[in-house]
ZAMARGU-4260 file (C-alpha; in steps of 0.2 Angstrom, whole numbers, plus 5000, padded with zeros to 4 digits):
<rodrens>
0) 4806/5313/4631 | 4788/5309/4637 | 4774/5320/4643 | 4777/5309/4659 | 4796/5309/4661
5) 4794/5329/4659 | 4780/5331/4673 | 4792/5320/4683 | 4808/5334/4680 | 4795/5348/4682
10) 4792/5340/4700 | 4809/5337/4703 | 4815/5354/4698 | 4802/5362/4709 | 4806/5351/4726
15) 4823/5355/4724 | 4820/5374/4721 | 4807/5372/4738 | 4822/5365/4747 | 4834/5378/4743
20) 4821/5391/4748 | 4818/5384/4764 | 4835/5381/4768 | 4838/5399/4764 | 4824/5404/4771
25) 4830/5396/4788 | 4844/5403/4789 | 4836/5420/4787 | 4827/5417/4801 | 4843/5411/4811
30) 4850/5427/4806 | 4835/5437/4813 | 4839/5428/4829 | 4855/5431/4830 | 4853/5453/4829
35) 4838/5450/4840 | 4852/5442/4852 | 4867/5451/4847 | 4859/5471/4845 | 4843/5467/4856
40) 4838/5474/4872 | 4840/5462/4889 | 4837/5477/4902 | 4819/5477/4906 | 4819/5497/4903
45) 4805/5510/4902 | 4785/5508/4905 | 4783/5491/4891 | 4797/5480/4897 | 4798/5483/4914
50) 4778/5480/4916 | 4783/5461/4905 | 4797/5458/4914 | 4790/5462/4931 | 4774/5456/4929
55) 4782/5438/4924 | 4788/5438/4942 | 4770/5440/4948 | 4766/5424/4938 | 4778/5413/4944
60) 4773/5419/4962 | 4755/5415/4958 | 4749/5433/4964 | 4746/5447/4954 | 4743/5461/4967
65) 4761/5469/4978 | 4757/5479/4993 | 4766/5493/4999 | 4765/5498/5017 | 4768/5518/5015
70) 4754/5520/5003 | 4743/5521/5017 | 4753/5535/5028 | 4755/5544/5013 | 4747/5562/5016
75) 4744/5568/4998 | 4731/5568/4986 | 4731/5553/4976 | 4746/5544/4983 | 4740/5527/4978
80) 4745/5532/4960 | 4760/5541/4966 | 4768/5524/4973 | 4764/5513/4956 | 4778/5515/4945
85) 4776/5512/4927 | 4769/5499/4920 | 4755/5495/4936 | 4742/5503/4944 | 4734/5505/4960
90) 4721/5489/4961 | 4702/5495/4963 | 4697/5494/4983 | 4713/5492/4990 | 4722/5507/4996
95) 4741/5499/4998 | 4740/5487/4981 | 4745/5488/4963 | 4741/5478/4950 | 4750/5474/4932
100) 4743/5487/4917 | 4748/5475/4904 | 4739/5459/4898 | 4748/5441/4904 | 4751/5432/4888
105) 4767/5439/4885 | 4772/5440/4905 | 4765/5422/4903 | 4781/5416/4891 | 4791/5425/4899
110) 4789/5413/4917 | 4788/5398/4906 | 4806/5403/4900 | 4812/5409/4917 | 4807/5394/4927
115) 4818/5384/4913 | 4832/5398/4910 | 4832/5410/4923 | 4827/5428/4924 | 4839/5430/4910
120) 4830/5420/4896 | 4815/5431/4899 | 4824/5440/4885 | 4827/5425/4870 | 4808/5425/4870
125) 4806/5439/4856 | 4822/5436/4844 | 4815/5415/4843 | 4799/5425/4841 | 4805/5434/4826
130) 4814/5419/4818 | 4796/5412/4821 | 4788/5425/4810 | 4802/5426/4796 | 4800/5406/4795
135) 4780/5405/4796 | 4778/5418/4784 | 4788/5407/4769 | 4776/5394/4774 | 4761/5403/4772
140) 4768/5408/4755 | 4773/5389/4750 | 4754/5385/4756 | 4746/5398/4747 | 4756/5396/4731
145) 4770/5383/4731 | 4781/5394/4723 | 4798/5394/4734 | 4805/5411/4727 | 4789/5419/4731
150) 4788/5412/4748 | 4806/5416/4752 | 4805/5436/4745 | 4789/5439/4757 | 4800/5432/4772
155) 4819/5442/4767 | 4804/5456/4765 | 4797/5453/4784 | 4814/5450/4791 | 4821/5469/4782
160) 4806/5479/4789 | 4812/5493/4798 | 4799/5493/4812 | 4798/5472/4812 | 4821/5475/4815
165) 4814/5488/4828 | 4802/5477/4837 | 4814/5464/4836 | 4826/5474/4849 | 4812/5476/4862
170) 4809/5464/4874 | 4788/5470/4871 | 4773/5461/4864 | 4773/5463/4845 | 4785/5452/4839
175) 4777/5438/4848 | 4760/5442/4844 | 4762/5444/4827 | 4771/5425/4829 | 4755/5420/4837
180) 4744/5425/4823 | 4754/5421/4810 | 4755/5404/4816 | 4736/5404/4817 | 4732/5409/4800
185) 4745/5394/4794 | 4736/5381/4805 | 4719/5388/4797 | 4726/5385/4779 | 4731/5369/4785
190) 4714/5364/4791 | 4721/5359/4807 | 4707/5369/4817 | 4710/5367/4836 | 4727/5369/4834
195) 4721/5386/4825 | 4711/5392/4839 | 4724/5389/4851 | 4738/5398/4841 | 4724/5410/4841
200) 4721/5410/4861 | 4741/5414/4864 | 4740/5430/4852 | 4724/5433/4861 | 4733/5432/4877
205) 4748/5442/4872 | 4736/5455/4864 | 4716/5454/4868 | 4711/5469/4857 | 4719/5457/4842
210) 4703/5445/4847 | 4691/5453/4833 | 4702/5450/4821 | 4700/5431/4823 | 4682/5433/4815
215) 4693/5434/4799 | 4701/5414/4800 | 4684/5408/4807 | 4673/5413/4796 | 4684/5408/4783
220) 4686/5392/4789 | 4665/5390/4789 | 4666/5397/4771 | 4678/5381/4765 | 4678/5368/4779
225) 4659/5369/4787 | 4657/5374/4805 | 4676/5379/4814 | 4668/5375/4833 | 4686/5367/4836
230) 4693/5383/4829 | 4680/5391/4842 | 4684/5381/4856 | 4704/5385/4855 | 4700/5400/4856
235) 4686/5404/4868 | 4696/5399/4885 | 4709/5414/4881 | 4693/5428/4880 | 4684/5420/4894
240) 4701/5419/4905 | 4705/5439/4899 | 4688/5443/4905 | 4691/5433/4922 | 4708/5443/4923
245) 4700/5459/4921 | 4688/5458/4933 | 4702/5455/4947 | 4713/5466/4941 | 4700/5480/4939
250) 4686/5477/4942 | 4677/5472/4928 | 4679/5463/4911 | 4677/5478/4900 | 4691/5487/4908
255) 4710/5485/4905 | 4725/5493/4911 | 4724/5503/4898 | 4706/5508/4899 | 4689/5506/4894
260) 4683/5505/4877 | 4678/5522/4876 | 4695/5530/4883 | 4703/5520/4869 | 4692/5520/4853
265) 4685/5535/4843 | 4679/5537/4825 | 4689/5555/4828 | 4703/5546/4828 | 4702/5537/4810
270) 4707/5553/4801 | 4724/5555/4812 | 4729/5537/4811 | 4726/5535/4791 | 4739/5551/4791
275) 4749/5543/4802 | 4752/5525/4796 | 4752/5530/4778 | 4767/5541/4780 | 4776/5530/4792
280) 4773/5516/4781 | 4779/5525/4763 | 4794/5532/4772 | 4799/5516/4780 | 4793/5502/4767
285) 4793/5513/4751 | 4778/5514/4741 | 4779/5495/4736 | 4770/5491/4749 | 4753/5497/4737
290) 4757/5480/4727 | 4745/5471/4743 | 4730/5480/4737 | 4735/5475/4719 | 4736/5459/4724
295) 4718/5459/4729 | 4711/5465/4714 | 4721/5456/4700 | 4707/5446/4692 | 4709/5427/4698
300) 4720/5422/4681 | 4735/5431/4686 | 4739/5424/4702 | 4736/5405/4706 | 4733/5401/4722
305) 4729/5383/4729 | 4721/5390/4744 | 4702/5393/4741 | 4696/5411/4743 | 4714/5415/4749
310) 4709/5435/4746 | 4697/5434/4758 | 4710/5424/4771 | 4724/5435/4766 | 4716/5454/4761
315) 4706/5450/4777 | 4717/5446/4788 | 4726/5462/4784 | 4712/5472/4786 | 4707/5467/4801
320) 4722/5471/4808 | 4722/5488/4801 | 4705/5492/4805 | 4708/5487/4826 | 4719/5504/4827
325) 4710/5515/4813 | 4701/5521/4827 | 4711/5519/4842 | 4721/5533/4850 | 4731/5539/4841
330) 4753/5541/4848 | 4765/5553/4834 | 4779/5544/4834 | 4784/5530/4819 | 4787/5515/4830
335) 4769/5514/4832 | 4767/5505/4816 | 4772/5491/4827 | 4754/5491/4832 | 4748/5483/4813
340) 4765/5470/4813 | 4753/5455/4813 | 4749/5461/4797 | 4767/5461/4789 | 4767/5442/4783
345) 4752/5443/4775 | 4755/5458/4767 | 4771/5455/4760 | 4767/5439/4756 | 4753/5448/4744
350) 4766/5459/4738 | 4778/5447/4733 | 4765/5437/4725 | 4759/5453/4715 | 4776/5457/4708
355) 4776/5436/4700 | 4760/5439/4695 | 4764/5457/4684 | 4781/5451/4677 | 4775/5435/4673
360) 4764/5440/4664 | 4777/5451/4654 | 4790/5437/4653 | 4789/5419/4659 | 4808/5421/4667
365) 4804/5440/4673 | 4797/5435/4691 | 4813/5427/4696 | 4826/5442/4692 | 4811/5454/4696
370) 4809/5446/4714 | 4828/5445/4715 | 4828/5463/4712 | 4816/5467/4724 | 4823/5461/4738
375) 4840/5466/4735 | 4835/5486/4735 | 4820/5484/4746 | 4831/5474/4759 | 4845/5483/4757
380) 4833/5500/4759 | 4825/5494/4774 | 4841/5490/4784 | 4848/5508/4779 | 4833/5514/4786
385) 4832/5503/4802 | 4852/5510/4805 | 4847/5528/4802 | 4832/5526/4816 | 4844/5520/4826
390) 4837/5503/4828 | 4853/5492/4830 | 4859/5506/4844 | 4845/5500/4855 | 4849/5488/4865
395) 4866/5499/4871 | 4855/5512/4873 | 4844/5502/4885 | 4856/5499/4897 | 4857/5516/4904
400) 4843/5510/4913 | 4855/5497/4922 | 4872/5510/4924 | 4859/5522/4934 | 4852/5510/4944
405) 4867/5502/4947 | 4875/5519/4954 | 4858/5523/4966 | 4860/5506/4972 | 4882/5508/4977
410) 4877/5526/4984 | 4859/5527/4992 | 4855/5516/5007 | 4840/5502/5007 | 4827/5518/5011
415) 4830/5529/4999 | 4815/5533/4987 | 4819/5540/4970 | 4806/5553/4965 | 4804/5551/4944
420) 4794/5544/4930 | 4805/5536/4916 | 4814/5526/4927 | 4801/5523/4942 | 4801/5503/4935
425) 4819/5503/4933 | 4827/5509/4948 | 4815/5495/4959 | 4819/5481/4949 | 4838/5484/4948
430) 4843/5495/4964 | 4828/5487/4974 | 4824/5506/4977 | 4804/5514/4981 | 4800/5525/4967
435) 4787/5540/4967 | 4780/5546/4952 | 4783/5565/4951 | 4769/5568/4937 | 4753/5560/4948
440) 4762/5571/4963 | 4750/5586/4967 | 4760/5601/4962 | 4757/5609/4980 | 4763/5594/4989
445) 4783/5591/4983 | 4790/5600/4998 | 4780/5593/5012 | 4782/5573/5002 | 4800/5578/5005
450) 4797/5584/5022 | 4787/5570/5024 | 4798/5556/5017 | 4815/5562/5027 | 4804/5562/5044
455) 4799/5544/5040 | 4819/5541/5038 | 4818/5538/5020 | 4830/5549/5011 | 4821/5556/4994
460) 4833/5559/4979 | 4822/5566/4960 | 4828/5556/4944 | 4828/5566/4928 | 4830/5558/4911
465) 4830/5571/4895 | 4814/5584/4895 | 4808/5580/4912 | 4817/5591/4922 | 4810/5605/4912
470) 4792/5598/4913 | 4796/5593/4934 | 4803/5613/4936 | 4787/5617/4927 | 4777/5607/4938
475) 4783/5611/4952 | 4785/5630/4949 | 4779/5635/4964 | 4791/5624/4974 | 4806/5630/4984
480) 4812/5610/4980 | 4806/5612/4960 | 4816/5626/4955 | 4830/5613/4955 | 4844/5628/4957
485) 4856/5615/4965 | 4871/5605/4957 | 4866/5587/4956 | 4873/5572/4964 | 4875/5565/4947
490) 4874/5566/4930 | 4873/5551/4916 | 4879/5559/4898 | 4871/5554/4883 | 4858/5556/4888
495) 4857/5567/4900 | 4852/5559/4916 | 4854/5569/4931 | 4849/5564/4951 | 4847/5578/4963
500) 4847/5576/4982 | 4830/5581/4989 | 4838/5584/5007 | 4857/5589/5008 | 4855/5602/4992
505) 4874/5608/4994 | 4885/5594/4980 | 4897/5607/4974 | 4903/5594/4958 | 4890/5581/4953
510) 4899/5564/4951 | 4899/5556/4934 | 4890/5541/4930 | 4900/5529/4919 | 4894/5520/4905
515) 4896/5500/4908 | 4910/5491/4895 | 4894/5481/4891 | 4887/5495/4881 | 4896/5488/4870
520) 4884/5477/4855 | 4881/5460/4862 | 4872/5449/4874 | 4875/5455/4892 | 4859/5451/4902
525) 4861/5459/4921 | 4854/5451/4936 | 4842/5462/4945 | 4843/5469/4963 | 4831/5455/4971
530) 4822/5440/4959 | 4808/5439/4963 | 4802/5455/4970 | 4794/5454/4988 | 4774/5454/4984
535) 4772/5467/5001 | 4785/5481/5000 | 4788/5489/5018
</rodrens>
């Protein structure tokens, strides 16, 4: 056989391998649809998805700012902030409006989908998402280093992460946006620059303090290409459009819903957050997760790449993502190692190119059984743990937000307000209910905002989820109404959710709230009480 004939097999052999991979690969990433549909979230529950959801409503009325008449009568301290549930917050000079506290890239997709699929497709826009990112990071790998089995380990790798499966369930911003920049750092490798920048602009969008981290595609783009202005230019309208945005919404560009600068960024936090993201991230991805770093010190022999200074594209890109939360404020739980998701393709694409590059080295046919092997027990390990953290439960669990509402809106008339915090979103959107946040209420002020309230003609009722009726009874210590020492109305088990009657304190049995047959694992998406939401609420 000739030197020819042989090349010819060689090429042969490895197109077929790259079509197996990719066939594999997308059919993982229709399997990370399919729990993303079938175990994911379609209630727009708690502070994050309501404020999406909601806001999406905003977008496709072209308005960004409700009213509500009984902010101004209001008597209390504050009271603008009382009558903005979570997720929005009172506008800057306007005593009666509240604006959305969440950026509008991800609100954005969600109109797009809704004007095509109804409020209900609001909800497919995270799993396609994730089949998105499991897809795009085996490409990245395939560009990088045209080795299918590498490629396809980084993407099984991705697609068994226990916070990227925990994401994955949330109708919130991270699954997307680490689609977005994912998708950007492709279209760099690719040359393809405008394309780049807009990719770039979406994930900018979805998440403006990610827009830093663009300095590391750009300027790798001038290092191998010459000047990336169309890079520049995709990109530019989504800054200057986040700036314009927060100037409406409050009052100038340097502020967020979530802050300024200094409220968000300390170098006091780094210490915390290195803690933090390093345990989270051995406990949930093992120790292999050390191989990136390995990856970017292996001298240039052991691992081939026929992307040009792919350390500085990849390591960089990775550490710019890290570095944008080293020294942002901190939050102890694990899920927030979905704030450095972005980062998951790249780095498990350099993990999975370190381990064929180390046993390679030992053996020409160790990388295949030794990448085989890896994702086996890593994917096996990383589903284990995503069960254990409860992460397939999430999306039945979400819909206690629904049940509640559901029950406030069969038992309460049209006036009613619902004095609570956790579901202050929740009970507007699907009981079409007013809410008031009990923890901006002045402690001194509950019993006369009752008062206050029922002389109005709006019947007040307190929803408590969990630890907040120890926290309201602590509040409100001083208060006849916040000692609670009533039976409530009713009481949702597991967990405990109880409404109490402000008024007529005298239920000698509170009813029980039942859980939906549609708790059950599946997609189930509930209308909510008005679509869309009046934009002046009397």
């Amino acid at each position: 056989m000739t030197v020819a004939s042989e090349s010819r097999g060689d090429a042969l052999a490895h197109s077929g391998s790259a079509r197996i991979a990719a066939i594999a690969t997308a059919a993982l990433a229709v399997l990370v649809f399919y729990a993303g549909i079938h175990w994911g979230s379609t209630v727009a529950g708690g502070a994050d998805s309501y404020g999406y959801v909601s806001q999406a409503s905003l977008w496709r009325q072209g308005a960004l700012f409700i009213h509500q008449d009984i902010v101004r009568p209001s008597p209390w301290p504050l009271a603008s902030e009382t009558w903005a549930p979570l997720g929005f917050l009172p506008a800057p000079g306007s005593r009666d409006a509240i604006v959305p506290l969440y950026p509008p890239g991800l609100p954005m997709l969600m109109a797009v989908f809704q004007a095509v699929g109804g409020f209900c497709a609001a909800f497919v826009i995270t799993p396609l998402c994730g089949a998105l990112t499991v897809y795009l990071t085996f490409l990245i790998g395939m560009r990088a280093f045209a080795k299918p089995l590498v490629s396809f380990a980084a993407a099984a790798l991705v697609a068994a992460s226990p916070i990227f499966l925990y994401q994955l369930m949330n109708p919130m911003s991270d699954v997307p946006v680490t689609a977005a920049w994912t998708l950007a750092i492709l279209l760099a490798m690719d040359r393809r620059q405008l394309a780049a920048g807009v990719a770039a602009a979406v994930a900018v969008l979805i998440r403006p303090n990610l827009a830093p981290a663009f300095a590391v595609p750009c300027a790798w783009l001038w290092l191998v290409n010459g000047r990336p202005w169309r890079f520049v230019a995709g990109i530019v309208p989504a800054i200057v459009f986040v700036l314009v945005l927060n100037t409406k919404l409050y009052g100038s560009p340097l502020l967020s819903g979530y802050g300024s600068t200094g409220d968000l960024y300390a170098l006091s936090f780094a210490a915390t957050n290195i803690r933090q993201f390093s345990a989270w991230m051995f406990e949930t991805q093992t120790p292999f997760v050390l191989l990136a770093v390995v990856y970017l010190i292996l001298p240039r022999e052991f691992v081939s790449s026929r992307v040009p200074h792919d350390r500085w594209l990849i390591g960089g890109g990775m550490a710019a993502v890290e570095l944008l939360y080293l020294f942002y404020r901190p939050f102890d739980a694990w899920w927030y190692l979905r704030f450095l998701l972005p980062m998951w393709p790249l780095m498990m694409i350099a993990c999975a190119a370190a381990v064929d590059a180390l046993t390679r080295r030992a053996h020409r046919f160790a990388s295949p059984a030794a990448l085989g092997i890896t994702v086996v027990i890593l994917g096996v390990v990383g589903v284990a743990t995503a069960a254990e953290r409860l992460v397939f439960d999430i999306g039945r669990g979400e819909r206690r937000y629904v049940d509640v509402a559901r029950f406030v809106a069969t038992h309460t008339d049209d006036r009613a307000v619902m004095i609570a915090l956790q579901h202050t979103g929740t009970l507007r959107m699907y009981a079409g209910r007013m809410t008031l946040r009990f923890d901006q209420l002045d402690p001194a002020w509950l019993d006369r905002a009752v008062r206050f309230l029922e002389q109005g003609g709006r019947h007040p009722y307190i929803v408590l989820e969990g630890d907040e009726e120890r926290l309201f009874k602590q509040r409100f210590a001083d208060s006849a109404i916040g000692r609670l020492d009533w039976n409530p109305t009713a009481v949702f088990e597991r967990p405990r959710i109880t409404i109490y009657d402000a008024v007529e304190r005298n239920a000698s049995e509170p009813l029980a709230i039942a859980a939906a047959a549609s708790r059950r694992a599946g997609w189930r998406c509930d209308p909510p009480y008005a679509w869309p939401p009046p934009l002046r609420i009397k």
